[in-house]
N, C-alpha and C positions, 0 to 999 in steps of 0.2 A: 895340616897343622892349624887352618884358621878356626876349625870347630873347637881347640882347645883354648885358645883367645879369650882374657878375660875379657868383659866391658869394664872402659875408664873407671876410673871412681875418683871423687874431688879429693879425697885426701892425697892421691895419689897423683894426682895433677899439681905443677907448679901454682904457688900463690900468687895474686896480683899484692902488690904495695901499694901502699897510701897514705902518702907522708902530709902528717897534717901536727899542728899547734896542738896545744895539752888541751888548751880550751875547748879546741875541736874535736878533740878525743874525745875531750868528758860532753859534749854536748851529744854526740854521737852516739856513745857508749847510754846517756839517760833515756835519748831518743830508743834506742834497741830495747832497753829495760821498759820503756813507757808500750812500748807494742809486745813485751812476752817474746820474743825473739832473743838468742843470742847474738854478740857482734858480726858474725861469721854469717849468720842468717838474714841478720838485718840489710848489711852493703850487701849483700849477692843479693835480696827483693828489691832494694833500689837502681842496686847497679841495674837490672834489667826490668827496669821500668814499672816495676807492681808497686802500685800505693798502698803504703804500709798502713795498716789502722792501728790504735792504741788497743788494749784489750779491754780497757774501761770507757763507757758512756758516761763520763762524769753528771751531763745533766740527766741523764738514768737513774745514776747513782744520788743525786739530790732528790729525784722523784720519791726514791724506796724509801730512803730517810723517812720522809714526811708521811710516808703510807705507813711506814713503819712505827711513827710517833703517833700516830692515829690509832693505832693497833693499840699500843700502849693504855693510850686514855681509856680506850673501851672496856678492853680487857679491867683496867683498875675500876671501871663502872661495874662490871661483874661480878668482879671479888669484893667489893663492897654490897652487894647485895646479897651475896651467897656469905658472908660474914653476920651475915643480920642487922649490920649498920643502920642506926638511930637514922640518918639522914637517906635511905634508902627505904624505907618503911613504907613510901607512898606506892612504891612503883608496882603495879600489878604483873598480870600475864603480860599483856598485850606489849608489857614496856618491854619484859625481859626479851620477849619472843622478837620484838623489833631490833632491838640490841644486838641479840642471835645473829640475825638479819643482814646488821649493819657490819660488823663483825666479818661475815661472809664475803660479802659483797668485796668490803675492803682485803680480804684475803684473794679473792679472784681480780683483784684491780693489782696486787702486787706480783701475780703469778702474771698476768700478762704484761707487765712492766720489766719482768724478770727475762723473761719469751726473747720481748725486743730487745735486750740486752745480746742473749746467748744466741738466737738464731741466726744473725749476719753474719756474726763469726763464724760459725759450724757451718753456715752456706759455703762462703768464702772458702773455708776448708774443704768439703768439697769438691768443690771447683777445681782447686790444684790438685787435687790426689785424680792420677791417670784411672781409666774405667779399670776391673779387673773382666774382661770376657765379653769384649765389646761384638755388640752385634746379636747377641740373646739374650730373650728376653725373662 
């Protein structure tokens, strides 16, 4: 009869309680929201000692802004010059083609800003997901 034996399953397992202040509920509950976790997800990673991250790199996220706003001005260099604008008149090849350039650059400066955003996470993740077929390769 043990081979028809389910294995546990947490829903199915008694709750732990945890009686706490409203305050500490809502602080708890933003805390869970600030890391992309449900409450339920969040105490059982702390209950058992895993440091939770947030899911946002806030100064990541200040980074992209400012790449992002760079992006803007250039691009507005471009479409001023591809408009014909009086005040772009001077600019030759070599300008547009540096522009092009700048443009790039700055597109692959926010792709790898983006990377270090996403790739701790997705390690981290991972990490806790058990191998499937350990031992081959």
């Amino acid at each position: 009869m043990s081979d028809n034996k389910k294995p546990a399953t947490r829903k199915a397992s008694p709750p732990i309680k945890v009686y706490c202040l409203p305050e500490e509920r809502a602080r708890i509950e933003a805390n869970a929201e600030a890391a992309g976790l449900s409450l339920s997800a969040y105490l059982l990673a702390v209950g058992q000692g895993y440091a939770v991250q947030g899911v946002m790199d806030y100064e990541k996220v200040r980074e992209l802004a400012a790449i992002n706003g760079d992006l803007g001005r250039l691009g507005g260099l471009l479409k001023l010059w591809l408009t014909d604008d009086i005040r772009t008149a001077h600019f030759g090849e070599s300008t547009i083609r540096a522009l092009l350039g700048r443009i790039e650059r700055t597109q692959d400066q926010m792709t790898g800003v983006m990377r270090a955003v996403v790739r701790p996470r997705r390690a981290a993740d991972l990490a806790a997901k058990p191998e499937d077929g350990e031992g081959g390769s």
